[in-house]
C-alpha positions in Angstrom: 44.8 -28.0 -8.7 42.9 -25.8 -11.3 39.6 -24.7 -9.6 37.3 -24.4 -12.4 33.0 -24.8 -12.9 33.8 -21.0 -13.4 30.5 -19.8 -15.1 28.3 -20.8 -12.0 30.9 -19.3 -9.6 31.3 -16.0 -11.7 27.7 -15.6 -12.1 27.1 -16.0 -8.3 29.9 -13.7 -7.7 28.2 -11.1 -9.6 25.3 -11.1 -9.3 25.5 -8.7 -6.3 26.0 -5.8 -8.9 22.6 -4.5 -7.8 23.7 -5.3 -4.4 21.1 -2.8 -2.4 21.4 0.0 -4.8 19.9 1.1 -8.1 22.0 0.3 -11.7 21.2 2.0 -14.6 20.3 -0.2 -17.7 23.9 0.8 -19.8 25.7 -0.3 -16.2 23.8 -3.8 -16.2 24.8 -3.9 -19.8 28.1 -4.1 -19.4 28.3 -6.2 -16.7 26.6 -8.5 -18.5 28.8 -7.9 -21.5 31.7 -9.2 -19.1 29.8 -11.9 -17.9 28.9 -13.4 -21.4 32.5 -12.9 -22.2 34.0 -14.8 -19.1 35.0 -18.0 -20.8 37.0 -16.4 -23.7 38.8 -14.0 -21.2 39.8 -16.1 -19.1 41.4 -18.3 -21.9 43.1 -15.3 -23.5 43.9 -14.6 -19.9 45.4 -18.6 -19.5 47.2 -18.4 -22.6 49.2 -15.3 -22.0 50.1 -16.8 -18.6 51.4 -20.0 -20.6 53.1 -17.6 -23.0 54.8 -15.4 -20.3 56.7 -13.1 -22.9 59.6 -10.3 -21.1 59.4 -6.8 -22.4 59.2 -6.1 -26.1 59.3 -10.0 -26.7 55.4 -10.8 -26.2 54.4 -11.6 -29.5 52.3 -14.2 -28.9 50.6 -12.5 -25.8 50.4 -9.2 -27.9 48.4 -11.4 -31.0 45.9 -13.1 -28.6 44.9 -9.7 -27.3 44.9 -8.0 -30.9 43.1 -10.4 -32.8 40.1 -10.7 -30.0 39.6 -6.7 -30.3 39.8 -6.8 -34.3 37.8 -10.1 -34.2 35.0 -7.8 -31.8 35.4 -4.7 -34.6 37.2 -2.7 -33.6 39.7 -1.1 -35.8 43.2 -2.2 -34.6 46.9 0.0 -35.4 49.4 -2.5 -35.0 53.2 -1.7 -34.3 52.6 1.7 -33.0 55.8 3.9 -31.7 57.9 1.6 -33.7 57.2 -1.1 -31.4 56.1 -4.2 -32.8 54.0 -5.7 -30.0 52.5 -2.0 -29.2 49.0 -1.5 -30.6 45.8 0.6 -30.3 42.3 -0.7 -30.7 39.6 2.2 -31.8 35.7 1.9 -31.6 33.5 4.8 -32.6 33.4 8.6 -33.1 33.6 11.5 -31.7 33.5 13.1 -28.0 34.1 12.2 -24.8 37.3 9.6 -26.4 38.3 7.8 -23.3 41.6 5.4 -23.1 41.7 2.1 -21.2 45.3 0.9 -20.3 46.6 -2.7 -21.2 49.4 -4.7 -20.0 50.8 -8.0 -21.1 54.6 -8.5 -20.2 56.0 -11.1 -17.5 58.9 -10.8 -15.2 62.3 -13.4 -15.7 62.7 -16.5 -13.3 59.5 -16.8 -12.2 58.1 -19.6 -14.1 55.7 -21.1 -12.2 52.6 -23.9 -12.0 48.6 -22.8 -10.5 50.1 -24.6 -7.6 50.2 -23.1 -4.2 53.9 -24.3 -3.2 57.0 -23.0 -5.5 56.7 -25.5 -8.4 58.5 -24.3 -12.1 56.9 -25.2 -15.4 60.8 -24.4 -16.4 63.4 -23.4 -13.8 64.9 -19.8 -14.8 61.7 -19.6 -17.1 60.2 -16.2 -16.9 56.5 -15.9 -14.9 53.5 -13.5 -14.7 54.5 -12.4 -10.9 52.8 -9.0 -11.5 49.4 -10.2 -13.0 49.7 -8.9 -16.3 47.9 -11.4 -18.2 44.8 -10.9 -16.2 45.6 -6.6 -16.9 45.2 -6.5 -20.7 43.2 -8.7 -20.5 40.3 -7.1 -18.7 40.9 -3.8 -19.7 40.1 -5.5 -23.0 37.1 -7.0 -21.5 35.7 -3.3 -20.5 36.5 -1.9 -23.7 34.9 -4.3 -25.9 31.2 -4.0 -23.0 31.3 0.0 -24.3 31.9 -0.6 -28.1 28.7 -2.5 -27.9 26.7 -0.1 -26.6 28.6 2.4 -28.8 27.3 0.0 -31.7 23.5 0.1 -30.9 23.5 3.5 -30.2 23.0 3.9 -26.6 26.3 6.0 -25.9 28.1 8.2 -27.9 31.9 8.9 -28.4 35.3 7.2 -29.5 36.5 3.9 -26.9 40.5 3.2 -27.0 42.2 -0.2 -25.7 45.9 1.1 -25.8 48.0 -2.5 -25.8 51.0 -1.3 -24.2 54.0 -3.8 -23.8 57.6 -3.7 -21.9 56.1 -2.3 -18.6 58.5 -4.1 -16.1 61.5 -3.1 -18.0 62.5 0.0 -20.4 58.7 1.1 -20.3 57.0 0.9 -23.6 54.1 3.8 -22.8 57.0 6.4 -23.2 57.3 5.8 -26.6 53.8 5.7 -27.5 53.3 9.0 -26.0 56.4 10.2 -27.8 54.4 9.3 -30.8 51.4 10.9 -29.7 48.7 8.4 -29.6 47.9 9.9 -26.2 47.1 14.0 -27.5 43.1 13.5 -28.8 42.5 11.3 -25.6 40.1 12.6 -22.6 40.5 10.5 -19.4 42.2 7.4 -19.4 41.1 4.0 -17.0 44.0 2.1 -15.9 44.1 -1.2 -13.4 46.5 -3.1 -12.0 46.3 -6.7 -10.0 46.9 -6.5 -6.3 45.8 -8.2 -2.9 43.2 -5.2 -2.5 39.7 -3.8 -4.5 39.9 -0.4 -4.0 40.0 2.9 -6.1 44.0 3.6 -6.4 44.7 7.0 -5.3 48.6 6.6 -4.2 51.2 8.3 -6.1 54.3 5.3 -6.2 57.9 6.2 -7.1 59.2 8.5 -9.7 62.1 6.4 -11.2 65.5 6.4 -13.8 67.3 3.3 -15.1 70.9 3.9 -16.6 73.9 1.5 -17.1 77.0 2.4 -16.2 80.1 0.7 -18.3 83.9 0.2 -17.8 86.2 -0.1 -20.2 90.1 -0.9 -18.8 93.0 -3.4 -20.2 93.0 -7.1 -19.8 95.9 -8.4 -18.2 97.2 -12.0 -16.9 96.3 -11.8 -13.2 99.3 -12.9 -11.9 102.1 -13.0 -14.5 101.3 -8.8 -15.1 98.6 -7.3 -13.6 100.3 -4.0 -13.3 99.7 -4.1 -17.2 95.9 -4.3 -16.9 93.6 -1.7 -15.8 90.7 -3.7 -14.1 86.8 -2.4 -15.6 85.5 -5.0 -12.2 87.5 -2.5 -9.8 85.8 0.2 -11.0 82.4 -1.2 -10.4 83.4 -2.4 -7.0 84.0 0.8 -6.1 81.4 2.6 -7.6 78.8 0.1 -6.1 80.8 1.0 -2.5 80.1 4.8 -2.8 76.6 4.1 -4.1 76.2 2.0 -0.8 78.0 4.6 1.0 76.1 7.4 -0.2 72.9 5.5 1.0 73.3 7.4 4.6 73.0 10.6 3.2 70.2 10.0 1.0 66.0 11.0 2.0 64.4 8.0 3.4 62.3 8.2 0.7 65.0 7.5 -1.9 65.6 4.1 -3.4 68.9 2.8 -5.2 69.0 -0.3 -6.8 71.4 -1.9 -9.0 72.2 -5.3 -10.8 75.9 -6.1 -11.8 75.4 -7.6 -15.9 79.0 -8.6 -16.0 81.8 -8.0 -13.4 84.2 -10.1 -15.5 84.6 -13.7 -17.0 87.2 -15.8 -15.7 89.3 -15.2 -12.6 92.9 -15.4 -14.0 92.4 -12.3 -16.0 91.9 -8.5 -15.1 88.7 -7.5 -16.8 89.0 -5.0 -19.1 85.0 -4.7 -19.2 82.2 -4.5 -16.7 78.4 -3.2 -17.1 75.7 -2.5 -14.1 72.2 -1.8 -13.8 71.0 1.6 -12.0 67.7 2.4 -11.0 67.1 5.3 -8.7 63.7 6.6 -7.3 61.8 9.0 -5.2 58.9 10.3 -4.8 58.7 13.0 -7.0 60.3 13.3 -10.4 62.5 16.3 -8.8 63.8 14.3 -6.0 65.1 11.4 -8.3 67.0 14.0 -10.5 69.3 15.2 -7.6 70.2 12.1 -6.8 70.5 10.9 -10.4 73.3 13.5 -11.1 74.9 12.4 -8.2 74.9 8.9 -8.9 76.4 9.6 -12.1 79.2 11.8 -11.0 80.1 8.6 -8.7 80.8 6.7 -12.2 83.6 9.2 -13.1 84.8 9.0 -9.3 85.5 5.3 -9.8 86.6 5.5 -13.2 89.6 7.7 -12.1 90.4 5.8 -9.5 90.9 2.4 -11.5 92.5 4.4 -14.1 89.6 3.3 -16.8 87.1 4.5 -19.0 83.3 4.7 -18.3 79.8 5.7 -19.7 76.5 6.1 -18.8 73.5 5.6 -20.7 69.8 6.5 -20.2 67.7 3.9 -20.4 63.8 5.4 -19.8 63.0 7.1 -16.4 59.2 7.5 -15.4 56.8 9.9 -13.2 55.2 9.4 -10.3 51.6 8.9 -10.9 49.5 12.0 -10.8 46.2 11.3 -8.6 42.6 12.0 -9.8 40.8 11.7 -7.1 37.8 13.1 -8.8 37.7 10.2 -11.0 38.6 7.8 -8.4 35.0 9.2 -6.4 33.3 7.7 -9.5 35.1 4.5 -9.5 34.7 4.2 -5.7 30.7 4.2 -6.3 30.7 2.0 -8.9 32.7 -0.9 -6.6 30.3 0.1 -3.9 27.6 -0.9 -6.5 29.4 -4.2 -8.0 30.0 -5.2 -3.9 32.6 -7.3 -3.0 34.2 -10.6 -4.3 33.2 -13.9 -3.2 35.3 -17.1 -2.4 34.7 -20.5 -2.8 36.4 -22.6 0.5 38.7 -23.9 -2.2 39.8 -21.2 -3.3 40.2 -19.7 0.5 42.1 -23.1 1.0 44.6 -22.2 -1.9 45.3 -18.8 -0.6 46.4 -19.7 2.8 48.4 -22.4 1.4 50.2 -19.5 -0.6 50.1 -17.5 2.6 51.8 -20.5 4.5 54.5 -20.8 1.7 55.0 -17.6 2.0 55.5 -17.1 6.0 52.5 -14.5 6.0 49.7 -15.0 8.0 47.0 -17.4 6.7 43.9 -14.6 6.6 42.7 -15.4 3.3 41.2 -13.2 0.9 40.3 -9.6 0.8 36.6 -9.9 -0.1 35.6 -6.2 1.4 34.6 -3.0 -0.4 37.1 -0.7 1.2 36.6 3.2 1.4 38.0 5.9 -0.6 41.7 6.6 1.1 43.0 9.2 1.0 46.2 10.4 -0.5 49.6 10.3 1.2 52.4 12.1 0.7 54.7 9.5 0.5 52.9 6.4 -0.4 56.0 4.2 -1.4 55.3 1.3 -3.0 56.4 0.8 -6.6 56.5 2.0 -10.1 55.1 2.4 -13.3 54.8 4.3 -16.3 51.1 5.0 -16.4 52.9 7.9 -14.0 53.9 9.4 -17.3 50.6 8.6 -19.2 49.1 10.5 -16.1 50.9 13.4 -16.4 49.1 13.9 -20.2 45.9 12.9 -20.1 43.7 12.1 -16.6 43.9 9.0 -15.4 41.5 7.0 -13.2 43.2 3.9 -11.5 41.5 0.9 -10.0 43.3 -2.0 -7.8 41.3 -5.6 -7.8 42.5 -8.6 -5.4 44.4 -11.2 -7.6 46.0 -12.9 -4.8 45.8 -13.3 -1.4 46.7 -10.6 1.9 50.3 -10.1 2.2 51.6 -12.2 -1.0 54.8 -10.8 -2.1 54.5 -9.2 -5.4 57.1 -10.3 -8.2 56.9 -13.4 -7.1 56.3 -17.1 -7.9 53.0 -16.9 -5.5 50.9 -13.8 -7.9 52.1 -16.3 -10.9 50.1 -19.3 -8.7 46.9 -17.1 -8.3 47.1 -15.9 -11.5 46.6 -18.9 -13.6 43.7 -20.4 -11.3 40.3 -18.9 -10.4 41.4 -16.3 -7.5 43.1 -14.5 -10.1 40.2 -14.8 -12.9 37.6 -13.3 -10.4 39.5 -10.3 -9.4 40.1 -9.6 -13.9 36.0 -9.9 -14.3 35.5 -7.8 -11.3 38.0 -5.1 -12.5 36.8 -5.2 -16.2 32.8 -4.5 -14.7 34.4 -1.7 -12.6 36.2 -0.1 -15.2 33.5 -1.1 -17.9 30.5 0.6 -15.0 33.0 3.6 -14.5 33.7 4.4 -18.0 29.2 4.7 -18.4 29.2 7.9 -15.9 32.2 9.2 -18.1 30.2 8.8 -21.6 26.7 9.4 -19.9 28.0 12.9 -18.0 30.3 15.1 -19.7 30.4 17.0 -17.1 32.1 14.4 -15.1 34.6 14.5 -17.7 34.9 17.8 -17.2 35.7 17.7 -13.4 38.2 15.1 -14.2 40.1 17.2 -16.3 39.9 19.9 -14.7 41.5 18.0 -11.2 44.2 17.3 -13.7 44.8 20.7 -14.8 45.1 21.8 -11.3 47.4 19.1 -10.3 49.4 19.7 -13.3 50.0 23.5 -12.8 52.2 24.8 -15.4 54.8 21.4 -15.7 55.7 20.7 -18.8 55.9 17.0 -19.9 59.5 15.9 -20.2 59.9 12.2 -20.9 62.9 10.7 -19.9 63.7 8.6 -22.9 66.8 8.4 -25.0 67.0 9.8 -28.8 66.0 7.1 -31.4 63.8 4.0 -31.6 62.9 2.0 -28.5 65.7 -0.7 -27.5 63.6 -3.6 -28.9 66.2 -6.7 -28.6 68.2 -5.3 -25.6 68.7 -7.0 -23.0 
């Protein structure tokens, strides 16, 4: 059941901005810029949930999102990096030129209804399971609440919504900061859906993707095997000493990998096999050692089954680098905005998902949570705003999309996502980011302390993307 009378609800649910404390007229603006832009965002939001486009495919999801930001004038660069579903909105002139983050992309085989019990639109189909139709879509929201007070004159500078696509897989903001649409930008806002509202302050994983292919002889499996040279031996036993290797790895290591074909039939030697890699840690450094290793393993097996073999570089990604100066300011503005509100339906629908799920039924996180701080080893996943952090400041922001304990990538975010919980948590994210950006334009010397966390951070490490030579891998599987 979709859970709708949404303006009433949303209203009500914000309506604690002032919430005990004192809101400056630009912060009510955009708040209220949000608010008078619920309904559309929440059916661009719908549509690119119905859409639910993989990486570098989304050009449906890509279009709804450009043509609302050209429609709002701004001036939009379409098919930036050489990527034709990559695109960067521009409002204004001049200093401070802040960025806003926005993502789009589903994940396969999660195709799923605004149900809260596993129910496909399309079996196999692929499924929001990350949120990313309620990302773009607020960060669009919050961009479009500061180009109209850029327009009547009551701030002053340059507002960017970067529309950045293929985030789950090869990791599209690498080559739009190859290209350099990052280099005149002063502090970036990024968001991302989660089962929290809280300023994000953890660092995630530090990550490299590879393949690894075989090449042997084919051979009839039991007339003359000793005349084939079998490409699936080789990745059985260079999946072993991956597996192997595991005991001797830091805990904080992970090694993943997905066989893409181990062979076709079983009466023939394969002469041809193909894996997935992904290794991560959490620092960039960490991942390299074991990277090399990993790779030397792929020789290792290819001498044993007497084959051929090559790796590939697919993209790799940074950890993200932290700015907690920047999250202080974000942290104020959701103590401001206070915390989300839930109907009992909605409440209802989440334990449901928390019953499918075998988590326990507790519902909704509704509290404003304090600043945390920053762990060593947070965990968690990955994503390549780690790299856009590493050029430019970022400022990251979770918002509760789905219920306590949900597991992410899965068909239960896709539920939440297409119904009300999920709608709340984009509005409340796109006023957060929207109220945070204000104190950037307002104070330039909050910009300034922002950067200069950054520069600290940074220290003298040089930006090296890990991306291979030529255009991205648009129609790769």
């Amino acid at each position: 059941m979709r859970i709708h009378f949404l303006n009433l609800l949303l209203f009500l649910s914000t309506i604690t901005v002032l919430y005990g404390q004192k809101v400056s007229p630009n912060k009510k603006a955009v708040v209220q810029s949000v608010e008078n832009q619920s309904s559309k965002l929440i059916n661009i939001s719908d549509k690119i949930w119905a859409h639910a486009e993989i990486a570098f495919q989304e050009t449906q999801s890509y279009a709804l999102l450009a043509d609302y930001a050209e429609a709002k004038g701004f001036t939009v660069e379409r098919g930036v990096a050489e990527i034709p579903t990559a695109f960067v909105a521009t409002y204004g002139s001049g200093k401070p030129v802040i960025g806003i983050l926005g993502e789009f992309d589903a994940l396969p085989g999660l195709s799923q209804k605004a149900v809260p019990t596993k129910d496909p639109f399309e079996a196999g189909k692929p499924g929001h399971g990350c949120g990313h139709n309620l990302f773009g879509t607020a960060s669009l929201g919050a961009a479009i609440a500061i180009k109209e007070l850029i327009e009547q004159g009551k701030l002053k500078g340059t507002i960017k919504f970067y529309g950045t696509p293929a985030e789950e897989k090869f990791f599209g903001k690498l080559w739009m900061i190859r290209a350099g649409l990052f280099k005149d930008v002063d502090v970036v806002m990024d968001w991302h859906p989660g089962p929290e509202t809280k300023a994000a302050v953890q660092t995630g994983l530090a990550l490299v993707d590879f393949t690894v292919e075989f090449k042997g002889q084919a051979a009839h499996a039991s007339a003359d095997p000793w005349n084939g040279r079998s490409a699936s031996d080789a990745l059985e036993l260079y999946t072993t000493g991956i597996n192997y290797y595991r005991e001797h790895i830091k805990p904080t290591v992970r090694i993943h990998y997905h066989i893409q074909d181990g062979g076709q039939v079983v009466n023939v030697v394969p002469d041809y096999s193909r894996l997935w890699v992904r290794v991560r840690d959490v620092k960039r450094e960490g991942m390299t050692e074991v990277y090399e290793r990993v790779k030397k393993m792929a020789e290792g097996a290819a001498i044993m089954a007497n084959v051929d073999y090559e790796v590939k570089l697919v993209s790799g990604i940074y950890e993200v680098l932290v700015n907690r100066t920047g999250a202080g300011y974000l942290q104020k503005n959701l103590e401001q905005l206070g915390p989300l509100t839930y109907t009992p339906e909605e409440t209802n629908f989440a334990k449901k998902i928390q019953e499918a799920t075998g988590k326990p039924q507790v519902g909704l996180h509704s509290k404003v949570e304090p600043l945390e701080e920053t762990l060593q080893n947070s965990g968690g996943g990955s994503t390549d705003v780690g790299d856009v952090s590493w050029v430019v400041p970022v400022i990251r922001l979770s918002a509760a999309t789905a219920p306590i304990g949900t597991p992410w990538h899965s068909w239960a975010v896709v539920a939440c996502g297409g119904m009300s919980i999920g709608h709340k948590g984009m509005l409340h994210a796109s006023k957060a980011l929207a109220m945070t950006m204000i104190d950037l334009y307002e104070d330039p010397k909050k910009v300034e302390a922002v950067k200069a966390e950054f520069n600290q951070r940074k220290g003298d490490h040089v930006y090296a993307g890990l991306v291979p030579d030529g255009p991205p891998p648009i129609g790769k599987e």
